[in-house]
TITORSE-624685 format. One line per field, with one value per residue (C-alpha): residue in one letter; y, x, z. Coordinates in steps of 0.1 Angstrom, whole numbers. Each point is the difference from the previous one (the first is absolute). Example, Ala and Ser with C-alpha at 12.3 -4.5 7.8 and 13.67 -1.06 7.14 Angstrom:
BEGIN
res c(a | s) $
py c(-45 | 34) $
px c(123 | 14) $
pz c(78 | -7) $
***
This chain:
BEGIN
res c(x | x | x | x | x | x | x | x | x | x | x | x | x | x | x | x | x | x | x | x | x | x | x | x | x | x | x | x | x | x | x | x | x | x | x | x | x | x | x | x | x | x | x | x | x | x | x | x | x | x | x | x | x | x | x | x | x | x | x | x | x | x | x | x | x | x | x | x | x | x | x | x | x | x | x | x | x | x | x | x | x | x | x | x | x | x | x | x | x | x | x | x | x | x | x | x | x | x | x | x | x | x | x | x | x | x | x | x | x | x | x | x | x | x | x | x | x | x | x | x | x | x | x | x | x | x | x | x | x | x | x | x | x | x | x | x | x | x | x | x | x | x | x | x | x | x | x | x | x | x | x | x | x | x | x | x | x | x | x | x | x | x | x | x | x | x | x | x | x | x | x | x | x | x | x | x | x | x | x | x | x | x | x | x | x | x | x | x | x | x | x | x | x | x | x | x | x | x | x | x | x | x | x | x | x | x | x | x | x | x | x | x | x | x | x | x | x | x | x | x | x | x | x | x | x | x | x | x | x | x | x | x | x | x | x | x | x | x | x | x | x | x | x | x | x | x | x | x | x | x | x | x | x | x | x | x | x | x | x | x | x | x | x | x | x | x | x | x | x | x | x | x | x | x | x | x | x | x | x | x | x | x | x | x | x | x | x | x | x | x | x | x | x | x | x | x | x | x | x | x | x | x | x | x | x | x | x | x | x | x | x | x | x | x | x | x | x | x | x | x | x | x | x | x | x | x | x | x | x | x | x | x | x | x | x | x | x | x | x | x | x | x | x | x | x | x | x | x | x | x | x | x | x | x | x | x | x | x | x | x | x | x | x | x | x | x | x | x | x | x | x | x | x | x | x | x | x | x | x | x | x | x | x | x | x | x | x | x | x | x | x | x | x | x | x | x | x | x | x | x | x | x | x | x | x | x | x | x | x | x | x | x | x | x | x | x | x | x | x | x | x | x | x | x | x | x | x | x | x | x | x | x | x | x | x | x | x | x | x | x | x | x | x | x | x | x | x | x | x | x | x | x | x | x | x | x | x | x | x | x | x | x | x | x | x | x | x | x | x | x | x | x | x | x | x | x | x | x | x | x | x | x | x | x | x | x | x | x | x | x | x | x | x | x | x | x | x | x | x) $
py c(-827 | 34 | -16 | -37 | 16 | 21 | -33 | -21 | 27 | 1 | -36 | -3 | 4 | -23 | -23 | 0 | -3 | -36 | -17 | -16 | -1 | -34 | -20 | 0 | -36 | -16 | -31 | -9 | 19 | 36 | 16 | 30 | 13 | 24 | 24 | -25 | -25 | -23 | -17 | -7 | -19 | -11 | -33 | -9 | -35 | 3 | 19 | -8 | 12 | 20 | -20 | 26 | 18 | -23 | 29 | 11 | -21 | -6 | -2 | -27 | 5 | -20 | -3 | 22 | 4 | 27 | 16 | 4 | 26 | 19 | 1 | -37 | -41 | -12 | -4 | -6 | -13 | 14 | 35 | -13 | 25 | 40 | -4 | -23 | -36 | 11 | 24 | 6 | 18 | 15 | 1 | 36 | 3 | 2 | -18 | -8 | -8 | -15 | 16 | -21 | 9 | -14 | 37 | 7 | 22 | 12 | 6 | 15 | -5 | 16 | 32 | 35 | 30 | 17 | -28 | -6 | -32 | -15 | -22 | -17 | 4 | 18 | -1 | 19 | 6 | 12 | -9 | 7 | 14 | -9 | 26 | -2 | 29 | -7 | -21 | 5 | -21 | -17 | -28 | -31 | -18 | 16 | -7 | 29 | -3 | 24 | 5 | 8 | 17 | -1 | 23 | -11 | 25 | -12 | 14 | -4 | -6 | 34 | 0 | 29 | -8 | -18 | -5 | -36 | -19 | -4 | 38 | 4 | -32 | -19 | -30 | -3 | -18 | -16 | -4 | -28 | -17 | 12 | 11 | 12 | 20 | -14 | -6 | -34 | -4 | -25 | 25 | 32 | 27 | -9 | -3 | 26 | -20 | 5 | -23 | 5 | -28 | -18 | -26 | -17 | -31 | -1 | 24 | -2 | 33 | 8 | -25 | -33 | -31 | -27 | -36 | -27 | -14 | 34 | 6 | -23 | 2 | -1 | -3 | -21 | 27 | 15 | 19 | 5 | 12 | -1 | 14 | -20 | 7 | -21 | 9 | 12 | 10 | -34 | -9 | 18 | -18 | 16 | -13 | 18 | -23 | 0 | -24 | -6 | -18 | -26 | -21 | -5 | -22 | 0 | -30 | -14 | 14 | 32 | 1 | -4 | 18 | -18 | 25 | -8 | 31 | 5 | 9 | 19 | 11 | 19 | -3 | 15 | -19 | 20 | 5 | -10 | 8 | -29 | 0 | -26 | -2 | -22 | -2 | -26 | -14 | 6 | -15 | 24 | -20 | 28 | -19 | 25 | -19 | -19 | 18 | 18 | 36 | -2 | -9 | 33 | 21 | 9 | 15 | 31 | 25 | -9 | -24 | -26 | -37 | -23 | -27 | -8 | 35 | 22 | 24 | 24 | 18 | 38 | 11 | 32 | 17 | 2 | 31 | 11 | -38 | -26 | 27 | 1 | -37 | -11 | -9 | -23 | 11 | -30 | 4 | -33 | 4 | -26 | 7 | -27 | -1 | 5 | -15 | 24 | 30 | -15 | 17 | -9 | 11 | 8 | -24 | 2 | 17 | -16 | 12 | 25 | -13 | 18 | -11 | 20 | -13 | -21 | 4 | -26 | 9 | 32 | 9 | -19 | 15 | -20 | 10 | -20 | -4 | -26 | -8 | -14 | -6 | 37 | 22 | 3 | 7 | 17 | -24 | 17 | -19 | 22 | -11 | 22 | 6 | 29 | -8 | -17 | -4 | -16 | 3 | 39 | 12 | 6 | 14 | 8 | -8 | -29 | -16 | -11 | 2 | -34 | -37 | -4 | 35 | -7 | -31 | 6 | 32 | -21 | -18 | 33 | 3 | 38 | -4 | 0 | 2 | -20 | 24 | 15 | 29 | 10 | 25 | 19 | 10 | -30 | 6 | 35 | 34 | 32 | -18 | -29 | -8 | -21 | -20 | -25 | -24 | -18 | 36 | 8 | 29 | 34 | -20 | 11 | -15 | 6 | -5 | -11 | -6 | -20 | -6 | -35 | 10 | 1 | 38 | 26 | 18 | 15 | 5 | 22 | -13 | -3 | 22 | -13 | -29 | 4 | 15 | 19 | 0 | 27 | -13 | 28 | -13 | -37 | -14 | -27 | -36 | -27 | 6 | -19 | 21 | -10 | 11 | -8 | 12 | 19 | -24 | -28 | -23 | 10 | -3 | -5 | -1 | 1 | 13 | 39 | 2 | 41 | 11) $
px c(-924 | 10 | -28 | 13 | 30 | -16 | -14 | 30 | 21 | -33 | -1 | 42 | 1 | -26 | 15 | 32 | -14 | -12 | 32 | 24 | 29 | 13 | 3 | 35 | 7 | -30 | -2 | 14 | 31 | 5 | 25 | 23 | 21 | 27 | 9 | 15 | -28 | 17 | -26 | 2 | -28 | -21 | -14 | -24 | 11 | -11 | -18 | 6 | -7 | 22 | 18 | -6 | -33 | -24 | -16 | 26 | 15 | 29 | -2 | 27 | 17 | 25 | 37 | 23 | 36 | 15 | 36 | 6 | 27 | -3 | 38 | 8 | -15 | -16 | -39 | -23 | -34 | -18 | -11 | -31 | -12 | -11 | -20 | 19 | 3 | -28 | -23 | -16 | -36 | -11 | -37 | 3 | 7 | 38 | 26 | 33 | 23 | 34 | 34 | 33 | 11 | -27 | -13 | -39 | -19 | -33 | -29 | -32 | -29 | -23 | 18 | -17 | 6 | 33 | 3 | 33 | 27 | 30 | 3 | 35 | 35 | 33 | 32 | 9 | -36 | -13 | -30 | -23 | -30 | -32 | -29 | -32 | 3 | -35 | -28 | -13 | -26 | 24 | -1 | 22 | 7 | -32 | -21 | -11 | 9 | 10 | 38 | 23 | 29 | 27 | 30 | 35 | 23 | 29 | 7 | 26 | -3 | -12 | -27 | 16 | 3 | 31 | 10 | -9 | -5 | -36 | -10 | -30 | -6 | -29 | -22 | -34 | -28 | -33 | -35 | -5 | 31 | 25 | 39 | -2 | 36 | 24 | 38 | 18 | -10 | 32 | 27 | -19 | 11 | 30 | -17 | -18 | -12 | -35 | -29 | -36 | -30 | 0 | -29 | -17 | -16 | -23 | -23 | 12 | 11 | 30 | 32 | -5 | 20 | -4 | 12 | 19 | -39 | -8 | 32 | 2 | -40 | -1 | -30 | -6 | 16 | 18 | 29 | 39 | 28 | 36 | 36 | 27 | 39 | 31 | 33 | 36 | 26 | 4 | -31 | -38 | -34 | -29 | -35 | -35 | -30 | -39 | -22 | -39 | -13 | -19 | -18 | 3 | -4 | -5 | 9 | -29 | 19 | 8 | 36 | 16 | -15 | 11 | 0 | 3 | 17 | 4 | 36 | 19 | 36 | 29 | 33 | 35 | 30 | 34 | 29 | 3 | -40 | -26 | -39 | -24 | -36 | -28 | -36 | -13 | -26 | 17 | -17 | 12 | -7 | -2 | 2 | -13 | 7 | 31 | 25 | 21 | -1 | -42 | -5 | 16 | -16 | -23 | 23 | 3 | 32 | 28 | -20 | 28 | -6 | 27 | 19 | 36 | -1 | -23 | -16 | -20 | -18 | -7 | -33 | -5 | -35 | -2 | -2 | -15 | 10 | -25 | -25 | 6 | -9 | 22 | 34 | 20 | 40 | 21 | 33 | 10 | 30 | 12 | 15 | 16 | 6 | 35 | 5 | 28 | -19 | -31 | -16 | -9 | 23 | -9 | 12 | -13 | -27 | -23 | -14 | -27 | -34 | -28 | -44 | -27 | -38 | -11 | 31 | 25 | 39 | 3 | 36 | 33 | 33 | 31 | 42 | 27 | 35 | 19 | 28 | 28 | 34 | 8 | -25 | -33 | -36 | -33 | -25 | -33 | -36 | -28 | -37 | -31 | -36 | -2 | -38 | -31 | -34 | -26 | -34 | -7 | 31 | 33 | 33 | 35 | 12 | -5 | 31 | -19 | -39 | 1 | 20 | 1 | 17 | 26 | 11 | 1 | 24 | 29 | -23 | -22 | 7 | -3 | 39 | 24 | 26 | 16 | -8 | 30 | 22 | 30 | 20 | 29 | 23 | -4 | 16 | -15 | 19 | -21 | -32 | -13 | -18 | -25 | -12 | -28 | -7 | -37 | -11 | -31 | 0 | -14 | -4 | 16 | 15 | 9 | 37 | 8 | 29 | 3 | 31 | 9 | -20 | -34 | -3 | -8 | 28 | -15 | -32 | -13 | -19 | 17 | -8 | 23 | 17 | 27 | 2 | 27 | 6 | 18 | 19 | -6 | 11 | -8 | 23 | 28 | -17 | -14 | -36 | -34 | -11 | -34 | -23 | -35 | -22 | -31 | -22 | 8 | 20 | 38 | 14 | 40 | 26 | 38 | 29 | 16 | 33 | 8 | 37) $
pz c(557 | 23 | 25 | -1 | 13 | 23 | 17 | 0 | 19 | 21 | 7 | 5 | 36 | 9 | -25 | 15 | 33 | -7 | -15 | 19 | -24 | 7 | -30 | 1 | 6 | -19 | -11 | -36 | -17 | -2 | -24 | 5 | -31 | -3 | -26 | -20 | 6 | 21 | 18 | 41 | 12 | 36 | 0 | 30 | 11 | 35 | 32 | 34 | 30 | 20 | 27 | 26 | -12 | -16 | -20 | -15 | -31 | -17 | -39 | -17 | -34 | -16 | 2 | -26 | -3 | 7 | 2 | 39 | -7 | -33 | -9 | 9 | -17 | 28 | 2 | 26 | -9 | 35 | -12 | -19 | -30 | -4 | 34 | 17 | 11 | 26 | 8 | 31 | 4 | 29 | 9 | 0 | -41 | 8 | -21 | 6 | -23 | 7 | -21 | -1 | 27 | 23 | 7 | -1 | -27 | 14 | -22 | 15 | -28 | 23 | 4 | -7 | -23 | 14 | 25 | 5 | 21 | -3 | -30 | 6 | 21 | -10 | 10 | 35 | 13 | -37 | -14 | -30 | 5 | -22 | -6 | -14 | -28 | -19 | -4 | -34 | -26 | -24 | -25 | 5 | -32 | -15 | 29 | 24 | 32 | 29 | 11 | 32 | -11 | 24 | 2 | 18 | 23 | 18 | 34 | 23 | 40 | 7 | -29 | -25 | -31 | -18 | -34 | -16 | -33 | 6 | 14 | -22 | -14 | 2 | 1 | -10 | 19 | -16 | 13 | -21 | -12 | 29 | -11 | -33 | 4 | 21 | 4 | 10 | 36 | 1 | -10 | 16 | 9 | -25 | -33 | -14 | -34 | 4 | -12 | -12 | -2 | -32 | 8 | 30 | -4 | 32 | -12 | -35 | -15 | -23 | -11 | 7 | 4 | -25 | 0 | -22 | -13 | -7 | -19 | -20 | -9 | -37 | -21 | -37 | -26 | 25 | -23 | 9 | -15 | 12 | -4 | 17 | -8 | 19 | -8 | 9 | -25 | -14 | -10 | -6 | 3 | -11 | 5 | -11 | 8 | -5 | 28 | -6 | 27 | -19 | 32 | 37 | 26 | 38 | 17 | 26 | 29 | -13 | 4 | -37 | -28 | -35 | -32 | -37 | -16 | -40 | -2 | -28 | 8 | -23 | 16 | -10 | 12 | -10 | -7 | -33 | 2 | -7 | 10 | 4 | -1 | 20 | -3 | 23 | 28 | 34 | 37 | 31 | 37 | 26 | 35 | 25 | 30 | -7 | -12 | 27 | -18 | -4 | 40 | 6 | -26 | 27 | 26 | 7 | -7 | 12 | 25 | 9 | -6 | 23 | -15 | -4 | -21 | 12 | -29 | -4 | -28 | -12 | -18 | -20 | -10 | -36 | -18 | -31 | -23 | -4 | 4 | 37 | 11 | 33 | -3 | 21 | 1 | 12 | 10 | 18 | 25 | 18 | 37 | 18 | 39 | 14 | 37 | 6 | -6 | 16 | -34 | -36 | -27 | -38 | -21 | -32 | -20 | -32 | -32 | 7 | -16 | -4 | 2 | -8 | 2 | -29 | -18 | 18 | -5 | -15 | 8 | 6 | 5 | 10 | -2 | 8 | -3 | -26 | 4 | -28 | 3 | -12 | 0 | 26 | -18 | 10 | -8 | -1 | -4 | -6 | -9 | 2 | -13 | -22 | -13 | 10 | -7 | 24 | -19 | -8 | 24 | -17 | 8 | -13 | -36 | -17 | -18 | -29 | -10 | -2 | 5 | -34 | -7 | 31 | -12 | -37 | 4 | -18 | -26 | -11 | -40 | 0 | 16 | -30 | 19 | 32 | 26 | 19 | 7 | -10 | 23 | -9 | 19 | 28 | 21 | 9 | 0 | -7 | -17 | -23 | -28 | 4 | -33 | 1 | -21 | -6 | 11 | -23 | -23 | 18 | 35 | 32 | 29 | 32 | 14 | 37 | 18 | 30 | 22 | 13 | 29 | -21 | 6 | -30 | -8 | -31 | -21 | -35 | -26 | -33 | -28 | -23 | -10 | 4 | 31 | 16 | 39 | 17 | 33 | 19 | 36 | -6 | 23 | -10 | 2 | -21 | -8 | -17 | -26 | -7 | -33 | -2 | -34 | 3 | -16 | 24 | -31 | 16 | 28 | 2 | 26 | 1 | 16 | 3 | 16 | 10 | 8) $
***
């Protein structure tokens, strides 16, 4: 192993000596994330060739929407994305890159070691100063590669050094795959979120985009489980459902996909508190083409598409759920154009949605305000998918081993008792007790409390039955208290009010 090294720091030099460290505008998407894996995104759409050089190019992305003044609504859709609207390449291996304010980024790949120019302009004759601090073997999403590491100094007129946000920091250069750390090239030198390479797809290496076929690509026996709640402080709706995908069909032109699902559902409608069960045959129509929210599955964050609202979307890299398959964050916002600002405006934003590959819709989340003659509500809708199993793969928790169990919750014999809970004091002072009834001998259960936003509030897993909760710092509010039994057989929900 000692000599493979050896060799490979050997061989560096001449290694280096043949790349050109170009592919920075290469054909397909490339993907940038942050720390909070919000994904930015270059899309090639077109090369041309310079107007007044021939062999130099200029690289075409997309249109985004952005704020033209941070502090103010009013959004210009010129700036393109993390690179820019445009990108011109010299024939020399130099880049330049355009920030919002029409001045030019430079970008030498072909620099050397310690090399060192003038990446962009500052205010009163300033500038920042870009060095080449290493070249170094590295690996880029597990792939080895070689790297250009270069370091930023700001200067002013006379070349000594001044103090600035981005003294030190740096951006990363790849033989192979080009950027793989970079800031916003449209907000620099203002922003110093930085971003790293998630995926490329031209050559393919790391995260990569998926479409609407490939979300919604489900296979025969194809298992899902779901937990969806609406409600405000008038009324709770609680649905748990199990879908088998029993068949499928592609049409001839490829464009709907028709499934037949097997269906079993509990739902909890309350106050007073009532649930109903289903176990049917259901047929789901997914039209990839034609409805308006599929064509633009496959544009890119916050890529604006015109109209009489303009919108735009956001995408997220998923973390550790679904066993890390790709996930699609949609948060629709509408923006439309005001002639008097010569800008658009926000107007309004939708429910966020979420996609993953071969799992469809696996989270919805939509608030909203209702409004009575006395009082105005937070109406919350809330689905997601907290289990699935497609062939050997599972994830998450299943809400019941089976339809049959799920269904027959309310029907099972073993329940001598019509489950639900009894709290005394309610309201809600210094603590509770918590008795449940239909509650199995020796089972436990585990205790939840949501707000009428749909967040947690409060969790523990009850021991005893009946179970006392201490307040401690609950805030004053109206809250779902939900109890589900161990073995699957209980699940109850109702109403907590804490002053």
């Amino acid at each position: 192993m000692k000599s493979l090294k050896i060799l490979w720091l050997l061989l560096l030099p001449l290694s280096i000596e043949a790349q050109n460290w170009q592919n920075i505008c290469s054909p397909g998407i490339t993907l940038f994330g942050n720390s909070i894996h919000n994904i930015s995104s270059f899309r090639l759409d077109s090369v041309k060739a310079a107007p007044l050089n021939p062999l130099d190019s200029v690289y075409w992305s997309f249109h985004t929407i952005r704020k033209i003044l941070d502090d103010q609504n009013c959004y210009d859709t010129d700036f393109g994305s993390i690179l820019g609207n445009h990108i011109y390449r010299k024939v020399n291996g130099t880049f330049v890159f355009f920030n919002r304010w029409g001045d030019s980024i430079f970008l030498k790949t072909n620099a050397n070691l310690l090399q060192s120019w003038k990446f962009c302009s500052l205010l009163h004759s300033a500038y920042i100063l870009a060095t080449v601090s290493e070249i170094i073997g590295d690996s880029v999403c597990g792939m080895p590669d070689v790297i250009k590491v270069i370091t930023f100094q700001a200067k002013d007129s006379t070349n000594q050094n001044i103090d600035h946000v981005f003294n030190n920091k740096q951006i990363v250069l790849s033989k192979n795959y080009g950027l793989i750390r970079i800031y916003d090239m449209v907000k620099f030198p203002s922003d110093t979120t930085s971003y790293t390479l998630e995926g490329k797809s031209s050559p393919p290496i790391g995260l990569q985009d998926f479409s609407i076929q490939e979300a919604f690509n489900y296979d025969v026996g194809d298992e899902f489980h779901y937990d969806k709640f609406d409600g405000c402080s008038l009324y709770v709706r609680d649905e748990k459902s199990i879908r088998i995908i029993l068949s499928k069909n592609v049409s001839v032109t490829g464009d709907t996909i028709v499934y037949t699902s097997g269906r079993c559902m509990q739902r909890f409608d309350g106050p007073p508190g009532s649930y109903v069960n289903f176990h049917d045959t259901i047929t789901d129509s997914i039209f990839l083409h034609k409805n308006i929210f599929n064509l633009s599955f496959n544009k890119q964050p916050h890529e604006f598409v015109p109209g009489q609202y303009g919108k735009s979307h956001e995408f997220y890299k998923n973390g550790e759920s679904f066993n890390s398959r790709s996930k699609k964050r949609f948060y629709q916002d509408y923006y439309q154009f005001s002639p008097s600002l010569n800008c658009w405006v926000f107007h309004c934003s939708y429910p966020a949605y979420d996609y993953s590959k071969g799992l469809g819709q696996t989270y919805y989340f939509y608030q909203y305000l209702f409004y009575s003659e006395f009082y105005i509500y937070v109406v919350t809708n809330k689905e997601e998918l907290v289990y699935y199993r497609k062939g050997t793969e599972t994830w998450g928790t299943p809400l019941a081993p089976d339809c049959e169990t799920l269904v027959g919750i309310k029907e099972s014999p073993s329940l001598t008792e019509s489950p639900g809970i009894t709290i005394s004091p309610n309201p809600v002072h210094t603590h509770a007790e918590f008795k449940v009834n239909g509650l199995r001998p020796g089972e436990t259960a585990e205790i939840i409390l949501y707000d009428f936003l749909g967040r947690k509030i409060f969790r523990d897993q009850m021991e005893s039955n009946p179970y006392v909760l201490k307040r401690d710092g609950i805030p004053n509010g109206l809250y779902i208290v939900k109890i589900t039994g161990k073995s699957g057989l209980l699940n109850i929900t109702d109403k907590v009010l804490f002053n």
